[in-house]
VOGU-3710 file (C-alpha; in Angstrom, 3 decimals, decimal comma):
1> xxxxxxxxxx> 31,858/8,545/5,364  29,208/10,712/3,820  27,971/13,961/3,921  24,338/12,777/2,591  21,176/12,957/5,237  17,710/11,872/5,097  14,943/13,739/6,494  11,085/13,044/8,695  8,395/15,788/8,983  6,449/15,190/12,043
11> xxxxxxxxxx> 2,899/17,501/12,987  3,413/17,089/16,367  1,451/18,780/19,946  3,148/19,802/23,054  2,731/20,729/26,685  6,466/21,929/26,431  6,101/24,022/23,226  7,357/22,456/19,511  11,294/23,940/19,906  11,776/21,811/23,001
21> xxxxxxxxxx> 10,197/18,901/21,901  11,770/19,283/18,788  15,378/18,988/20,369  14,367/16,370/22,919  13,127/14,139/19,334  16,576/14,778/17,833  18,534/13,937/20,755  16,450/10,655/21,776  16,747/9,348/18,027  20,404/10,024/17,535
31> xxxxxxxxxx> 22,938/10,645/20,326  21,369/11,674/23,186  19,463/10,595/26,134  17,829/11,988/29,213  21,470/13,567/30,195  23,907/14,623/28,948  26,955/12,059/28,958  30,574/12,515/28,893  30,853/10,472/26,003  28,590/12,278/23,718
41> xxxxxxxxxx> 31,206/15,199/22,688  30,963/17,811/20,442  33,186/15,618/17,842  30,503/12,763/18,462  27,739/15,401/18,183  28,662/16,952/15,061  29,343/13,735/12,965  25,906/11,460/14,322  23,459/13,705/16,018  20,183/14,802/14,463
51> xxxxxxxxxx> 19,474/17,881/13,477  16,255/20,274/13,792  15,924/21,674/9,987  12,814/23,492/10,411  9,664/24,304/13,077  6,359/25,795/11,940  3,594/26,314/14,858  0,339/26,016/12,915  -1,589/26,567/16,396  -2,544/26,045/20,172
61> xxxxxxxxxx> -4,789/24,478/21,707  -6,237/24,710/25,446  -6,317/20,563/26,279  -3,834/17,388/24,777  -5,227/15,673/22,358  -3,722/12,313/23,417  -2,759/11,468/27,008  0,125/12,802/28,483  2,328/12,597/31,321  3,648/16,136/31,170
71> xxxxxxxxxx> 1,018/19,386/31,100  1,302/23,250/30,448  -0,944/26,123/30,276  -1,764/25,682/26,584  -0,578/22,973/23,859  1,867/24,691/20,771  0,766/22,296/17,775  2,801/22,372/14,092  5,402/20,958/12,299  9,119/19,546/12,723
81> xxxxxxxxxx> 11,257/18,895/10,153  14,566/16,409/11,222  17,380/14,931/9,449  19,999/12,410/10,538  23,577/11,471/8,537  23,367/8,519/6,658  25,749/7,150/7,886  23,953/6,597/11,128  22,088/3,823/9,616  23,309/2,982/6,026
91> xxxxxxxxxx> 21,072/1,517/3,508  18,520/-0,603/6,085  15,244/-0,064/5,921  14,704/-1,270/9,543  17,126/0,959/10,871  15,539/3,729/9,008  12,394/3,020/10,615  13,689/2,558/13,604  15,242/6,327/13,518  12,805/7,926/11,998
101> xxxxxxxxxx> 9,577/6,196/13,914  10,621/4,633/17,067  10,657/5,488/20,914  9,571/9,350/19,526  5,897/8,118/19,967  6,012/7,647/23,529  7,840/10,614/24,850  6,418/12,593/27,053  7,016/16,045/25,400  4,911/15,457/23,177
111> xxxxxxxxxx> 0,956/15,026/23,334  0,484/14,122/19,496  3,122/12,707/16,909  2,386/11,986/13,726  5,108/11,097/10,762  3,995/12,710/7,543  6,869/12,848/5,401  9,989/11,344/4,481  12,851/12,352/2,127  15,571/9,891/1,343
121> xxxxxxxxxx> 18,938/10,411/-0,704  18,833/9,264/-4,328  21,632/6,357/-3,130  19,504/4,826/-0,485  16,693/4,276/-2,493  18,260/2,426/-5,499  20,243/0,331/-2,569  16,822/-1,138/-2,259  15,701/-4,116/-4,705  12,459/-2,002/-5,268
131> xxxxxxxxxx> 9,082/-3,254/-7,205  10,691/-5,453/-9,479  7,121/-5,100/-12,024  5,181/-2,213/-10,901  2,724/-0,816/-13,516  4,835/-1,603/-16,584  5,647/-5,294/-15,482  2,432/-6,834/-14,095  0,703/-5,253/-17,653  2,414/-7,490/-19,767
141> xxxxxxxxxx> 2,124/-10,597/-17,122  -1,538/-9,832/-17,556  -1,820/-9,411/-21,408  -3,644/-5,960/-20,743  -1,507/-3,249/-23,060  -3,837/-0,386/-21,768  -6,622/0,780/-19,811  -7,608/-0,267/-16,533  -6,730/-3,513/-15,160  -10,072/-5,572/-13,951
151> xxxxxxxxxx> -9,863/-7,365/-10,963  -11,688/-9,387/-8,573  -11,843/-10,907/-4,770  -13,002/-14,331/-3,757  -15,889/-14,278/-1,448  -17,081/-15,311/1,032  -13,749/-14,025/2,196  -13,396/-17,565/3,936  -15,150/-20,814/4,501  -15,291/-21,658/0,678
161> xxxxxxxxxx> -13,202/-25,416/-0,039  -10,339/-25,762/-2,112  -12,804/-26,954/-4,616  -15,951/-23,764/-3,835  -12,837/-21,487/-4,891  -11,687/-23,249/-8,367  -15,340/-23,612/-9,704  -15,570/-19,966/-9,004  -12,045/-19,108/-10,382  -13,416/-20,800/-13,522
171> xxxxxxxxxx> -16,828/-18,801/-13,679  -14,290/-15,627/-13,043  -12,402/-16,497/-15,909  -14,940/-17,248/-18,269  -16,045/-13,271/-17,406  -12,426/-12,277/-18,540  -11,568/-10,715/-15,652  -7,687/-9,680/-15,867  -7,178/-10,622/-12,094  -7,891/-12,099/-9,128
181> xxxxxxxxxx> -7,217/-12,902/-5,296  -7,126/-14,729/-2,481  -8,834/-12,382/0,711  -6,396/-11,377/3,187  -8,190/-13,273/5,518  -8,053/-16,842/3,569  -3,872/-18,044/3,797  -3,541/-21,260/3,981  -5,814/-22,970/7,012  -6,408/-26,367/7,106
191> xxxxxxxxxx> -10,266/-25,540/5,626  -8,311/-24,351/2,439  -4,779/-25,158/2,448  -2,550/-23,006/-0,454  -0,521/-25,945/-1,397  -4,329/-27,733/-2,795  -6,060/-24,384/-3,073  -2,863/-23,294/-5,671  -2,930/-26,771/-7,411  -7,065/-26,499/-8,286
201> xxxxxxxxxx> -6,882/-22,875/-9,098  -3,582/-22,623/-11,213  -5,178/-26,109/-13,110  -7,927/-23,744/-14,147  -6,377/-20,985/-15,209  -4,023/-22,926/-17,179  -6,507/-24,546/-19,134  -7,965/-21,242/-19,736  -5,002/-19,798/-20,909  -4,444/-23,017/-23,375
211> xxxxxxxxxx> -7,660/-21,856/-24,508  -7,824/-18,204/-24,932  -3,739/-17,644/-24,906  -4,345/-14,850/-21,899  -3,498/-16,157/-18,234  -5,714/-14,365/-15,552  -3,422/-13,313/-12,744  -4,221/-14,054/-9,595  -2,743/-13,340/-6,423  -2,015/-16,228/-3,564
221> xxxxxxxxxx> -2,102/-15,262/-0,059  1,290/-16,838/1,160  1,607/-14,549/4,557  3,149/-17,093/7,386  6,223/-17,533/8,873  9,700/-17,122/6,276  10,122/-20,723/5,405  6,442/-21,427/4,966  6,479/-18,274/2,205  9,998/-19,560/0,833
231> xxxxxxxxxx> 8,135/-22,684/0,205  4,838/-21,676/-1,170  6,508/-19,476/-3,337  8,641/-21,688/-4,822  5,454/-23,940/-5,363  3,652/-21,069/-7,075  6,466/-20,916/-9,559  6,332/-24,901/-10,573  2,758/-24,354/-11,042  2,686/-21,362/-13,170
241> xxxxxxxxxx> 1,025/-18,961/-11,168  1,993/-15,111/-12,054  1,542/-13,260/-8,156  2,058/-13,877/-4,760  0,326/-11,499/-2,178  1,353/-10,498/1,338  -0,238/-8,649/4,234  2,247/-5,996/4,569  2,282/-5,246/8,005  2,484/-8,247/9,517
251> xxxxxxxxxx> 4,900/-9,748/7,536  7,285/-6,659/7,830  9,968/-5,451/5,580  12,730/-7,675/6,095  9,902/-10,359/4,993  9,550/-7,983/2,190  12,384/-7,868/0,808  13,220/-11,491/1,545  10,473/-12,607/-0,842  11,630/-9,901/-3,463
261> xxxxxxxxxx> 14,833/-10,959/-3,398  13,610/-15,112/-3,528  10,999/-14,622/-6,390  10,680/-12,948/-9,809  6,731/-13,123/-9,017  5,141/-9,382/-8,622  4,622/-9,198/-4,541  0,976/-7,910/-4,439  1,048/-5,801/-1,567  -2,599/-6,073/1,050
271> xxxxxxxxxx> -2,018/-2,760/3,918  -4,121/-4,477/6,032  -3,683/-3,063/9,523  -3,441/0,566/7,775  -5,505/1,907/9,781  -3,858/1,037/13,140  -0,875/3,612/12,098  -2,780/6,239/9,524  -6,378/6,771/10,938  -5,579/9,270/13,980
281> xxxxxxxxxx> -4,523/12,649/13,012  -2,784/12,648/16,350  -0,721/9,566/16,196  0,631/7,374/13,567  2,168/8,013/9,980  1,013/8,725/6,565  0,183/6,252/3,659  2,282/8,342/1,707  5,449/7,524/4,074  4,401/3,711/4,584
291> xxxxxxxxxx> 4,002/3,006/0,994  7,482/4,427/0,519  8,268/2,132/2,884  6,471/-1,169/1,376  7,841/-0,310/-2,349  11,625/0,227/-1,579  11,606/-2,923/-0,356  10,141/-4,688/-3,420  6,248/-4,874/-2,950  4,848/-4,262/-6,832
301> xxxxxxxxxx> 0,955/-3,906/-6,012  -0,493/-1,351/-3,014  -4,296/-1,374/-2,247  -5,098/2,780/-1,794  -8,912/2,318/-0,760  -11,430/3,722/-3,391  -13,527/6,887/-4,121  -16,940/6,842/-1,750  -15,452/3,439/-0,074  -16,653/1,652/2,684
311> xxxxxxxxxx> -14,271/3,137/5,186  -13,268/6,214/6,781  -10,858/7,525/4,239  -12,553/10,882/2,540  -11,704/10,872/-1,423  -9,359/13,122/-1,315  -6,689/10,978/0,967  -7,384/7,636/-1,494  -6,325/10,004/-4,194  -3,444/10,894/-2,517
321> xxxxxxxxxx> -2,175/7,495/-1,894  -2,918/6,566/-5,416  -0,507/9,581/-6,797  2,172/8,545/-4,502  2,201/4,859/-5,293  2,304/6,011/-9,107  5,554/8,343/-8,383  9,151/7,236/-9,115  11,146/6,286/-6,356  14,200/8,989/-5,731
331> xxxxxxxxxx> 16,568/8,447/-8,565  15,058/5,739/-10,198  12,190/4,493/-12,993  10,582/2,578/-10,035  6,528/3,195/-9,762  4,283/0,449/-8,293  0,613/0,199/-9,107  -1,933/1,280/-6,781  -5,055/-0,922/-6,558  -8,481/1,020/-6,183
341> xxxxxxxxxx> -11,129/-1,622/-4,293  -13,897/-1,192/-1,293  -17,000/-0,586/-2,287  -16,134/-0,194/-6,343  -18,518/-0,203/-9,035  -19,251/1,595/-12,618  -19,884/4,603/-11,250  -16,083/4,985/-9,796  -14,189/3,998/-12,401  -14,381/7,231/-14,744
351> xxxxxxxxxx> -13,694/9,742/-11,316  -10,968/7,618/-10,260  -9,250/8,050/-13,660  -10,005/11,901/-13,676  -8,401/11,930/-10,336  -5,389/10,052/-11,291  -5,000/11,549/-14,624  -4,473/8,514/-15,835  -5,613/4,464/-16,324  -2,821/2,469/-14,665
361> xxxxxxxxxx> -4,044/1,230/-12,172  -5,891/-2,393/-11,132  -9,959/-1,888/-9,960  -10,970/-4,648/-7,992  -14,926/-5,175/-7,827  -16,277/-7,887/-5,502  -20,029/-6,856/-5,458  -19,871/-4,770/-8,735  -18,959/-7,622/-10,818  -20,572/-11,126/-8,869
371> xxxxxxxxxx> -23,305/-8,764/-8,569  -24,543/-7,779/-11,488  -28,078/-8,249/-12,962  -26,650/-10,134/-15,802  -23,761/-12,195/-13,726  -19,936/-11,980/-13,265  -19,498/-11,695/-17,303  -21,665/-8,607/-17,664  -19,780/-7,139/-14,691  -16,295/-7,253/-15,948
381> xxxxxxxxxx> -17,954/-5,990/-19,514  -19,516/-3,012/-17,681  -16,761/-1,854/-15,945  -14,904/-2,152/-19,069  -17,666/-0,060/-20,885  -16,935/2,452/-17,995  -13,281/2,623/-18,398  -14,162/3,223/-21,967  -16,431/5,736/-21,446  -14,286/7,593/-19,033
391> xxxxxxxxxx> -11,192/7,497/-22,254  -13,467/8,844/-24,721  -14,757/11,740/-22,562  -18,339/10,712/-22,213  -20,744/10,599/-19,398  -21,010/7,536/-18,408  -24,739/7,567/-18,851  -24,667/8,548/-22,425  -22,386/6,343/-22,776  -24,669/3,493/-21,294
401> xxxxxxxxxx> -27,388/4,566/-23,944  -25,735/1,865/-26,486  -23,947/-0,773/-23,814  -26,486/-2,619/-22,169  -24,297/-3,914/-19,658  -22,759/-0,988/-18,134  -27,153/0,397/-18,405  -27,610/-2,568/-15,915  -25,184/-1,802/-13,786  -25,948/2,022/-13,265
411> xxxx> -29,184/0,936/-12,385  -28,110/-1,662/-10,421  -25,215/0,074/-8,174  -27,146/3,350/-8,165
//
């Protein structure tokens, strides 16, 4: 046994005021249940229950903010801060989650729940295989030593052929781009099936790399069932390819790690379905938990949005997300490396590098490179010229005064 306990932070709104809810949360995710029962004694209690660490009411309000069975005169709103033993759920990620974020969502003490933190032991976390490349790793698959990596999406996001997509892999890697990928929405139908759609594309980029001695990464979408990914997976490898990409959500963690733990490839992590658990401020969980989540259990790549993006997320959340995928994991080296896309052109690249503090990161530009004025190869120079710009110090106008390519796209993205 083991002394060692994790901890959640919740904001959370109740009818029945944030101490009771508090202890009804810690009893439903550990020991207890509606009643008490004669089996739960104070021995029991004292070696697996949950405990309530800390309570801060921020506020109340007059109305719920989500539906509710329960009411009360007025609605206490803060934060609750919980920690279980360890040994309640030993190194699982599954079990974690469900402690930490199951049947807590639907109780009816509470009238908003929301998971915003997470603290784990130093000995859970390197019981996980981890990002097996992160930052560190997928820079020297790519051949790029420093700045910003440049990356890509095919589009249309589906309805090209096997052979649409490896004509434009080839223009793509003519550009130089440093990466690119398959949309989340284009697996392997039978319109473009990833056993011919690999074959075409990894042909090109071979003979590319015989040619210029730099392979462009790009990442596969392989989400399916577990043998259909143990098999395409194992077909990327034969054929040279350098990523594999998963929606996150939907293949889950155990699908995760299984793939970490099948392939050496970096596991290019898409959050599609983000949303559905991090957009309400009322229900839900963090980014900042859920890509704790993803990267424990081996995902190397983590999209984080972009600055003035095409969603809801204000630029001050992306940036967020972008710090935490950078941090190490507790008690290990482990950082993964967030990938800035949505929307991004030029005029991103030097704020998201202020922001960050730093360059390691991937930029994927669908529009801002196929779009330019002077086509995909004076894209990927621009946003090059704008990294560049951003490492010097300059404006990225003055610095456009003497790079006509990154001139042309300021005008053009304006």
């Amino acid at each position: 046994m083991t002394s060692e306990r994790f901890e959640a932070t919740y904001e959370i709104e109740s009818p029945v005021g944030l101490e009771r809810a508090a202890a009804v949360i810690a009893g439903e995710q550990s020991t207890g249940t509606f009643v008490r029962l004669a089996s739960e004694t104070d021995d029991l209690r004292a070696r697996s229950a949950a405990r309530v660490e800390e309570i801060r009411v921020t506020r109340t309000s007059a109305h719920p903010s989500l539906p509710c069975r329960k009411t009360g005169e007025s609605y206490e709103r803060g934060t609750v801060r919980l920690s279980w033993p360890m040994d309640n759920i030993g190194p699982s990620l599954p079990n974690l989650m469900a402690t930490i974020a199951g049947n807590l969502f639907e109780l009816a003490e509470t009238s908003a729940i929301r998971l915003i933190d997470l603290v784990l032991p130093e000995s859970f976390a390197r019981a996980m295989p981890g990002p097996a490349h992160g930052i560190a790793g997928t820079r020297a698959l790519m051949g790029v030593p420093e700045g910003p990596m440049i990356g890509t999406i095919i589009k249309p996001s589906i309805g090209l052929s096997v052979e649409d997509t490896a004509s434009l892999v080839g223009t793509l890697a003519q550009a130089r781009v440093d990466f690119i990928k398959d949309d989340e929405l284009q697996a392997n139908g039978p319109g473009n099936p990833l056993e011919d759609r690999a074959r075409a594309v990894m042909d090109v980029l071979n003979r590319d790399a015989d040619a210029t001695g730099k392979k462009v990464m790009y990442a596969f979408n392989i989400t399916g069932e577990i043998d259909e990914m143990a098999r395409q997976v194992e077909l990327l490898e034969r054929l040279g390819a350098t990523c594999a990409m998963i929606s996150l959500n939907w293949v889950g963690l155990s699908g995760i790690r299984f793939l970490r733990e099948r392939t050496a490839l970096p596991i290019h992590g898409h959050r599609n379905g983000w949303g559905l658990m991090s957009r309400s401020p009322d229900i839900g969980m963090s980014y900042t938990v859920q890509q704790k989540i993803w990267r424990m259990a081996g995902a190397d790549h983590l999209h984080v949005n972009g600055l003035n993006n095409k969603f809801t997320e204000p630029d001050e959340v992306v940036m967020e997300a972008a710090r935490a995928v950078q941090a190490e994991l507790p008690g290990t080296k482990r950082t993964a490396l967030p990938v800035f896309s949505s929307g991004q052109t030029v005029w991103q690249m030097g704020p998201s590098a202020a922001f960050l503090g730093n360059q390691d990161f991937l930029y994927c530009a669908g529009g801002g490179i196929m779009s330019h004025p002077g086509g995909p190869g004076a894209g990927v120079t621009s946003l090059r010229q704008s990294a560049d710009a951003a490492r010097a110090g300059i404006p990225v106008e003055d610095y456009a005064k003497d790079h006509p390519q990154l001139a042309e796209a300021l005008k053009a993205f304006r």
